[in-house]
Structures are given as C-alpha cells and as structure tokens.
N, C-alpha and C positions, 0 to 999 in steps of 0.2 A: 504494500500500500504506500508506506515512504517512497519507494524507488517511483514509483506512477508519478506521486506530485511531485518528487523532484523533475522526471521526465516533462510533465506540461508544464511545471515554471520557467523551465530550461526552454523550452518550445517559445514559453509569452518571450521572453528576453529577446533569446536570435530573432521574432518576428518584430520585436519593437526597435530593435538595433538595426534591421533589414531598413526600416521605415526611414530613421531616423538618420540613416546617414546621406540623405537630400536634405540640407542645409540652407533654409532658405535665407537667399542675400539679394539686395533691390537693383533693378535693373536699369533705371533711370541713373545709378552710378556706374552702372557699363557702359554707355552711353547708347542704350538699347532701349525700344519701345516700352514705355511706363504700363499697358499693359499687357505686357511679359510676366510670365515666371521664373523668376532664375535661382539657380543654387548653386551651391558646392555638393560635390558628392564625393566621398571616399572613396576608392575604386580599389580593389587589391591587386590588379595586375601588375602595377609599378609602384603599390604601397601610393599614391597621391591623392591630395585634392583636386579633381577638375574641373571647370566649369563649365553647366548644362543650362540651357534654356529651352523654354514651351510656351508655346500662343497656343491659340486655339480653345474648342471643347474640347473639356476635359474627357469626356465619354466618345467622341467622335474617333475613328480610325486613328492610326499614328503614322505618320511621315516622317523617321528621321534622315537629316542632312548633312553628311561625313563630309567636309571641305578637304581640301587638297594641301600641297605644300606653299609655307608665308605667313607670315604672322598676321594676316586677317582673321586667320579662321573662320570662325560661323559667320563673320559679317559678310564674308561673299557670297551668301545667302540672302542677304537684305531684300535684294529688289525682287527678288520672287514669293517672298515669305506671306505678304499682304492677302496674293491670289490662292493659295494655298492653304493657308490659314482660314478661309471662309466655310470648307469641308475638313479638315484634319486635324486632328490634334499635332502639331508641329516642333519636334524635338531636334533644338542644334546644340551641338558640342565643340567645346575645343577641345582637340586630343592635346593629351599631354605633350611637352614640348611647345605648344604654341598660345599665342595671344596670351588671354588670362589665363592656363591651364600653366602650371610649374616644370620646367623641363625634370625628369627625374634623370638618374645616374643609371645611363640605361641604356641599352637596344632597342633602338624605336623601331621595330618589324613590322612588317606588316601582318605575320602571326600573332603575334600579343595586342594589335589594334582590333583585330576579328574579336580574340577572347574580351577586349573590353568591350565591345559594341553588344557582344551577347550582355554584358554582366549592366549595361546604360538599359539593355532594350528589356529586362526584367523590372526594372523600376518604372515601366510608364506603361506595359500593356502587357496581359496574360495569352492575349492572342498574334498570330500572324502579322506581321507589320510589312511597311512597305521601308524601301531604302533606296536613297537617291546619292550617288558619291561623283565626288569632282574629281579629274587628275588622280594624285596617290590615295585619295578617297575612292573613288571610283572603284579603284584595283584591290583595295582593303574590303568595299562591298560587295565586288565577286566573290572572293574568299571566304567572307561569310556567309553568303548565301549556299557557299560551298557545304561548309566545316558544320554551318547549326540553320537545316534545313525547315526545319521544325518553326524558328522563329520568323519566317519571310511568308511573304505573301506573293511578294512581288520586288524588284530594283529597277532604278533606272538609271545607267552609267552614262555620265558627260566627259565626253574626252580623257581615256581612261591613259595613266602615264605607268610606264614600268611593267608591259604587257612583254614587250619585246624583248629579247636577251639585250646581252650588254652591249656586246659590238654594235648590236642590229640601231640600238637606242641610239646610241654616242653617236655613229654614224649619223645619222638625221638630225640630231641637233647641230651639231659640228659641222655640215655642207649643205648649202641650198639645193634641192631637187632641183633639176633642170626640166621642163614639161617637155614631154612627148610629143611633141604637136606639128610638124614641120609650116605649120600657118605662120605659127609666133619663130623662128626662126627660117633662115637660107638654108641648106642643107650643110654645105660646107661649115657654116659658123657653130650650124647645130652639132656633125661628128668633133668641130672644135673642144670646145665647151663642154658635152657629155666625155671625153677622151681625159679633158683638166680634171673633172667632177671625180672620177674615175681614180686618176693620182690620186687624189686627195683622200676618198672613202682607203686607198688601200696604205695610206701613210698610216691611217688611222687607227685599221688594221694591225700594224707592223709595231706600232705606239701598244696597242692592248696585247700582244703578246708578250710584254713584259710582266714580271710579278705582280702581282694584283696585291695594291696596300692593304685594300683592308683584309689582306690573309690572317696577319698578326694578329687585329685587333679582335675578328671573329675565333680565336683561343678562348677568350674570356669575354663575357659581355660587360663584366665592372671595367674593364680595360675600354673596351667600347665605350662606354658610357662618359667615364671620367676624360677619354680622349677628347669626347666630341662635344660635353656638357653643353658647351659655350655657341654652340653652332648645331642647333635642332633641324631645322633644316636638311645640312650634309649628312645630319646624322640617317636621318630618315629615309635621304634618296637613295645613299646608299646601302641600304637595308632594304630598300624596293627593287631596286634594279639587278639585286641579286637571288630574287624570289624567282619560283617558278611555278605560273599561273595554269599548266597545264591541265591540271586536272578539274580548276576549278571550271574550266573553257570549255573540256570536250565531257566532263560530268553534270553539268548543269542541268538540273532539272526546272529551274524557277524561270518564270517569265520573264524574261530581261530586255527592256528597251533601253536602246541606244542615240545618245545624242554626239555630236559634233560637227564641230567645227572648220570649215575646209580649208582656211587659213591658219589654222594651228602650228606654228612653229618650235612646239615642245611634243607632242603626244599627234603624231603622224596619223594623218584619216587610216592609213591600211592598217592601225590595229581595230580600230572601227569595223574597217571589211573583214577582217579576220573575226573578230567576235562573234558578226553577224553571221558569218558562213558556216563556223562551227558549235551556234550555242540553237539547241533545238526550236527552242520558242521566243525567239527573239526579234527585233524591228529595228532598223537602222532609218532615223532620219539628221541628213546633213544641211549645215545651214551653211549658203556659198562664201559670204561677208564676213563670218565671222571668226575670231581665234581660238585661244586655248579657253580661254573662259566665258563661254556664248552668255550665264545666267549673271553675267556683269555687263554685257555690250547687247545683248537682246532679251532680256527679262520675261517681254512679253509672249516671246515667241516658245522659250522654254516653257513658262508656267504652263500655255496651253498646249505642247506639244504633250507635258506629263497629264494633266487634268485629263484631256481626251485619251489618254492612253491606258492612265492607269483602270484598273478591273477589267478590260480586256487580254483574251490571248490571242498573240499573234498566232496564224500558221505555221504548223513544225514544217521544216524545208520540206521540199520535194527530191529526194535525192536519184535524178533519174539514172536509170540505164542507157547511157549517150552512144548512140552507134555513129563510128565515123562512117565517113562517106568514103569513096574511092577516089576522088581527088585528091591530088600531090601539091603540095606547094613550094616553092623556090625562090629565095632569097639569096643574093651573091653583086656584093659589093653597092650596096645600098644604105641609107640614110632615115629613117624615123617611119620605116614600116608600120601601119598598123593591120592586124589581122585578126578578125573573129569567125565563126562556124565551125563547120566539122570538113574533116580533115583526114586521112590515110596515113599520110608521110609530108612532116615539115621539114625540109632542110635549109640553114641560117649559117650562109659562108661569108664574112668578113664584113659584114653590115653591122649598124652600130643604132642605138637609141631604139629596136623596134619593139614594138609591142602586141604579145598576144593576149588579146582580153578575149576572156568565155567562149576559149577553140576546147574541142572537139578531136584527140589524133591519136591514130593506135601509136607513132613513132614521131620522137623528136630530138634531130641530129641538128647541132650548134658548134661551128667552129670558128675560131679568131675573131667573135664576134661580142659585142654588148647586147644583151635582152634583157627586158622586163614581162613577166608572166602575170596575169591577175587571173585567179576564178577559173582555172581552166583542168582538164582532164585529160591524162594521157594513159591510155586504157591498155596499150599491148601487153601482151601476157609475159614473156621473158625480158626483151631493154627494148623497154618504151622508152627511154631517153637518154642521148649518147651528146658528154660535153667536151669538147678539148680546147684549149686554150681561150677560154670563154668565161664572160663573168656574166652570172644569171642572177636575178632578183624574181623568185614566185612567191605569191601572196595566194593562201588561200587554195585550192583543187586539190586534188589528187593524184597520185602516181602508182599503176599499179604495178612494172614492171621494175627493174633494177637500172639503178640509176649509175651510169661509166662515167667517171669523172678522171681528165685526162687534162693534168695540171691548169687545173682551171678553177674559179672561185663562185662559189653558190651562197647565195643569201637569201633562206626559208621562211617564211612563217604560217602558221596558223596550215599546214600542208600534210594531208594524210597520205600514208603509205604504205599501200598494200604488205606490203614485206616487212618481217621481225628485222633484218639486215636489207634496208635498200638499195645499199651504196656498194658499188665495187671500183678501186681508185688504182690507179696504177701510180703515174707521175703523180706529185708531192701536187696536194689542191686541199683548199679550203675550206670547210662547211659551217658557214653561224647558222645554226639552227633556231628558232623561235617557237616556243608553243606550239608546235606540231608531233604526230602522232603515227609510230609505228606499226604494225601489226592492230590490234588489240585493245592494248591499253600500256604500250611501252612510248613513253615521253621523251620526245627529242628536245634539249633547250641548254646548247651549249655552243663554244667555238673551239673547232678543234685542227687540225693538219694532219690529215693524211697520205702514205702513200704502200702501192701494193698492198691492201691490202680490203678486205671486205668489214664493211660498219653497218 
C-alpha cells in the first residue's frame, strides 16, 4: 500500500515538473507580438534553456516552424506567422545556439535537433503535428519526420541546405552554375566558360581531398563544442553537411511539400528535384524571383502555397516502365545540346554543356565530353552507361545497368541503382555521390577515387 502512494506521488511530481518547465516570460520584451506566448523551456538534450513561442488557439492544430542557420531564428518566421496563425496553433523556437536560445558546449547535429523537436512537440500537442523547416531546419525536419513518425502529420520543406554531400554542396556555393541555354550564350563563349567552370569545380575537388578538420574534433563532442562555443553557426553547418539524409529521403512515409527558390544561391533547386523525385508523397513548387529564403522576400506566396497544401496528399509518383525506342542519337563535337525522349543508344563525343533532361535509353556512351543529366532513365540490363574521360553531373533517375567509368569524374544525386555494386572503374575517376541508393536499401553518400576496380 506504501509503495502504491509513493508510486502516484512520484507520478503527481514528474507530471507537475513535465508542466512546469515552460516558463512563462513576456514577449513584448523579445520584441515579439504582445499577443504571443512565450517561455523558456528546459530541454534535456543539451541540459539548456531555450526559447519557444505560440500564437494562435490554443486547441486548434499545431504548426511548428524550425528556422534555419543566423541569428534571426524564429523571427524569419514573422511575415508568414499572421496568415497562419488565423487556423493553427503556431509554435516557433530558437534552437539552441541561436538568437535568444544559449549556445551550449556542444555538437549542434542535426540528430540531437530531431531529439529536441520531439521533446518541444510533446509540450504543445498529444497529436500529429504538422512541421514547416527552413535551410538547416528544413533538413532537421526531414529527419524527424524520419526518426518519430508517430509525431507528424504532415512537413513542408523551404529550401532545404545540407541534403547534398560535401563536395557536391561546396561545389555550388563556391562556382556560379553557368545555364544550359545556348540563347543566353554564342556557342564558342559558352564551351569557354563551362571548360573555366569546370577548372574550378575540380580545384575544389582537389582542395576537399585533403584531411577533413573536423576529423579531430568529431573524437569528442566536448572538444567540439568548447572549439566552436563562440561560433554556433560553423558549429552547426558543419554538423549538417556531414549528415547523411538518405534514408530519411528514400524512407519517407509522411507527406512532404516542397518549396523553393530558383534563385537560391546557398541550397541548389536540384536538391529540391531530388526530394521531389525520391520522396513518395510529395509536391515541388518553385518560385522563379526568389532566393534562399522565399518566407522573407515573398511571405504571401508561401503562406498560401502551405494553407492550400497542407491536409492534402499529393500523388505517390508514377514510376513507369519507360521502353526506349529504336532510335540512336549522336553527338560529336558540339556545344549546349539539349535532348529529351526515349532513346536506344546515346553517344556524347567531345561536346560540352549538353543536356539530357527526362531521356529514355537502354545505352549511354560519353567521351571527352561535359554533361548534365536530370530525371532520366537508363534501362539496359548489363552497361547501360559507359564514361571515359568525361565529367557527368545526374540529378535524380535511375540506372539499371553497370556503370564503366574510364578516368572520368561523376557527380550523383538523389540516383537509384539497380545494382548492390554499380560501378566498374578501371582508370583512376571520381565518384561524389549524394543521397542516392543502391540495390535495396544500400546508401550511396560519399566522395571517393577509384581505380580497377568494382564499387
């Protein structure tokens, strides 16, 4: 009988201690809507106080809004909070490390951001919640929708950053893409220009195959932490850019709309395409004008793009059975090819900037050449695709045969592949791999050099 009521006194306490560590403190000294509710919350994943705020009814659905990397935090939420707040109970946080939130002595990961998001999203609703995340928010709410399936209903990802491996990332922040377009370019200035573009991505290359610094400090995260105290930011990107998102990509069960930005100069639209192509129930809309953070340059366009979206489900893809045609096609010594449908045999000899978007081909042979691949299928059953001295960029399709690489440099992502082992390499080549997927459920998301031999 004693041990009983000790039992339910024990119970009142942990439930009143549960309650009690939202701390309520006034918002009108954040310099935040007066009617706001805001607090401190204790959090135990970095031992901190952080600070949370909620508009809205109290009883109405919840929307929480994970910001990105900056010391705005949840204020880059502002302009959209108004529209959303009129249907939603509305919860924004600053993760630790940022704004009001205390940096702790830490690993800012994006695995201990998921664990807190679950331990914020138990304090404001017993049900299914929806989640909207910016840049390294965005990639944090994947993850979670991943890791505590239980607590989602739904997300909606803006411009999502740290999707891509590292090379694949650096790369694009580090060189301006040159467009595909021979309109906007002569041809000659265009092979210029993509040839310089070229240099550069493989300098950059040659720069990342050095030691990777934070090897030291991920030994210890207190070392981590203490390194980076002073600088939450570094500490975090690089904590993101070393994640790998794959399974949260091609395991996704929850409905996930996508927004972005086509001017984005941090978080590349073709992780957007890749998302889209690989997450079952998902919706890509892009907005042309705008950059990395559309719900600060177009507010309105956001709000209604989630309003209208959220409670529905996209269509899960349609993933057909694409039969090529008997047509060949031939490229040799050419300048900003573009090429879609279906296809027998591509061959690609010394041409530069071309592009296959949403082909169709049992076989594709590329030599001494530059290409860009989007969305497309190469279906032959033994080597569907043969590369020599060739630098390829695919975004997105699949390959079902073995891929010959023949001192030549590949940059994947988001790219399924028939085969446990795709790769057969003779001459010394390349492979940065992104969130793409072997066989099954074997995760490609590295940068590696191979030669002779099979990967």
């Amino acid at each position: 009988m004693i041990r009983q009521i000790l039992f339910i006194l024990c119970a009142i306490f942990l439930s009143k201690t549960a309650i009690a560590d939202l701390i309520p403190t006034n918002s009108a000294s954040h310099n935040l809507p007066s009617h706001w509710r805001s607090y401190w919350l204790d959090e135990p994943e970095f031992g901190t106080q952080m600070f949370v705020t909620d508009t809205g009814k109290i009883s109405a659905p919840v929307v929480m809004l994970v910001h990105g990397l900056g010391q705005n935090g949840l204020r880059d939420w502002l302009r959209i909070v108004p529209a959303l707040e009129q249907n939603y109970r509305v919860v924004l946080l600053d993760l630790p490390g940022f704004a009001n939130s205390p940096t702790p002595i830490a690993k800012l990961s994006p695995d201990r951001y998921v664990r807190l998001l679950h331990f914020v999203k138990t304090r404001f609703s017993t049900k299914p919640i929806t989640v909207v995340g910016h840049s390294m928010g965005a990639a944090v709410t994947l993850g979670y929708a991943h890791q505590f399936p239980d607590d989602i209903k739904q997300i909606a990802i803006i411009d999502a950053a740290g999707i891509l491996q590292r090379t694949a990332f650096v790369k694009h922040s580090a060189t301006d893409r040159i467009p595909l377009n021979t309109e906007l370019l002569p041809n000659p200035l265009l092979a210029y220009v993509v040839g310089l573009q070229d240099v550069g991505n493989n300098m950059i290359e040659k720069m990342l195959r050095l030691p990777d610094p934070t090897a030291i400090l991920n030994k210890n995260e207190m070392v981590w932490g203490m390194t980076l105290k002073k600088y939450p930011n570094i500490n975090a990107a690089l904590s993101l850019i070393e994640e790998n998102f794959s399974a949260a990509i091609f395991e996704q069960q929850k409905p996930v709309f996508i927004l972005w930005g086509k001017q984005d100069q941090v978080a590349p639209l073709r992780t957007g395409q890749l998302l889209f192509a690989n997450i079952t129930h998902s919706k890509l809309n892009i907005i042309d004008d705008a950059g990395h953070s559309p719900m600060l340059s177009h507010p309105q366009l956001v709000s209604q793009y989630l309003l209208s979206n959220f409670n529905t489900l996209p269509p899960a893809k349609n993933i057909s059975n694409n039969v090529a045609h008997n047509q060949n096609y031939e490229c040799k010594n050419s300048v900003g090819d573009v090429l879609r449908g279906h296809y027998n045999r591509i061959v690609i000899d010394e041409c530069t900037a071309v592009l296959l978007d949403e082909v169709t081909a049992n076989e594709l042979i590329v030599s001494d050449s530059l290409i860009e691949i989007v969305n497309s299928r190469f279906i032959g059953d033994s080597s569907s695709s043969q590369f020599k001295n060739a630098v390829v960029m695919m975004t997105s399709g699949s390959i079902k045969g073995v891929v010959n690489l023949n001192n030549s440099r590949v940059d994947f992502a988001g790219v399924n592949f028939f085969s446990e082992k795709p790769f057969s390499v003779t001459a010394k080549s390349r492979l940065v791999l992104s969130v793409s997927r072997a066989g099954v459920s074997h995760y490609l998301h590295l940068d590696k050099s191979l030669e002779n031999t099979s990967f």
